[in-house]
PyMOL commands that place a pseudoatom at each C-alpha (Angstrom):
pseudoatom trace, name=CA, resn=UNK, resi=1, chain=A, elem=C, hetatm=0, pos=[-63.892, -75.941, -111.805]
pseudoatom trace, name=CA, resn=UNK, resi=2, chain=A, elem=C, hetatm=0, pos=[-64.981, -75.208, -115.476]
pseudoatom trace, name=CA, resn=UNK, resi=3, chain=A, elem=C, hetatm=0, pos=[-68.391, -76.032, -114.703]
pseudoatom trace, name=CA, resn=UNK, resi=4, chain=A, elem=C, hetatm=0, pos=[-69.030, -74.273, -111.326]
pseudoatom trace, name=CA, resn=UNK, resi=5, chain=A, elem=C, hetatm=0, pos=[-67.763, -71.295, -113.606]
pseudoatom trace, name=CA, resn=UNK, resi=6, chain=A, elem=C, hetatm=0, pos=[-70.457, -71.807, -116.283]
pseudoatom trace, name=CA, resn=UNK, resi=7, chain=A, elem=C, hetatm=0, pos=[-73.263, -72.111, -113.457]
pseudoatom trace, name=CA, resn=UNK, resi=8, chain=A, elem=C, hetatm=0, pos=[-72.246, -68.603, -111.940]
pseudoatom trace, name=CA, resn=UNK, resi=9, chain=A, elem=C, hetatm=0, pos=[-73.965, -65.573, -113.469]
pseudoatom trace, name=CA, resn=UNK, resi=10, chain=A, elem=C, hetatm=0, pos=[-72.031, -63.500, -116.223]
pseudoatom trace, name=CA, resn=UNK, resi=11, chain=A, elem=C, hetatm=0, pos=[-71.157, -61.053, -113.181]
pseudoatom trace, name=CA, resn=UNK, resi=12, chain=A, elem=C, hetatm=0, pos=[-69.368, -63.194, -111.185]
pseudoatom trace, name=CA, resn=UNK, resi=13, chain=A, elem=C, hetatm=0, pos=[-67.077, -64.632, -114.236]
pseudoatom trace, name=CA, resn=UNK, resi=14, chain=A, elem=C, hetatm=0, pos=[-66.285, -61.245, -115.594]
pseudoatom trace, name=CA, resn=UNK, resi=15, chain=A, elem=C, hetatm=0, pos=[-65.104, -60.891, -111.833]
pseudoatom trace, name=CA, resn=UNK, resi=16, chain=A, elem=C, hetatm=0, pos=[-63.376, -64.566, -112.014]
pseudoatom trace, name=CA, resn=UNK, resi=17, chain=A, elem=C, hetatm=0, pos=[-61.639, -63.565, -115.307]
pseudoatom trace, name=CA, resn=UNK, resi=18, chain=A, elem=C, hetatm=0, pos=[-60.292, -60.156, -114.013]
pseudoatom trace, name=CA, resn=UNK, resi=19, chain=A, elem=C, hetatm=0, pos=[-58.952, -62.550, -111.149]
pseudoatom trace, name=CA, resn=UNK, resi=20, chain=A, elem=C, hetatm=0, pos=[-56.731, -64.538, -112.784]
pseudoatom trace, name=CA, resn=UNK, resi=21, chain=A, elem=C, hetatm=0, pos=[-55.516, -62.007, -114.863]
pseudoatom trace, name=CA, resn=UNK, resi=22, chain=A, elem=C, hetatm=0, pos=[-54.067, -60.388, -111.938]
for i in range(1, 22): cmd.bond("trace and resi %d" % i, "trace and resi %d" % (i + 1))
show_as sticks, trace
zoom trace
């Protein structure tokens, strides 16, 4: 999953990343 992660735009991880801190 790391690397579909790394592919998406810096956006969509800071989005990710609030995610899973919820």
């Amino acid at each position: 999953m790391q690397s579909t992660v790394g592919k998406q735009p810096v956006i969509l991880r800071a989005v990710y990343a609030e995610a899973c801190s919820i």
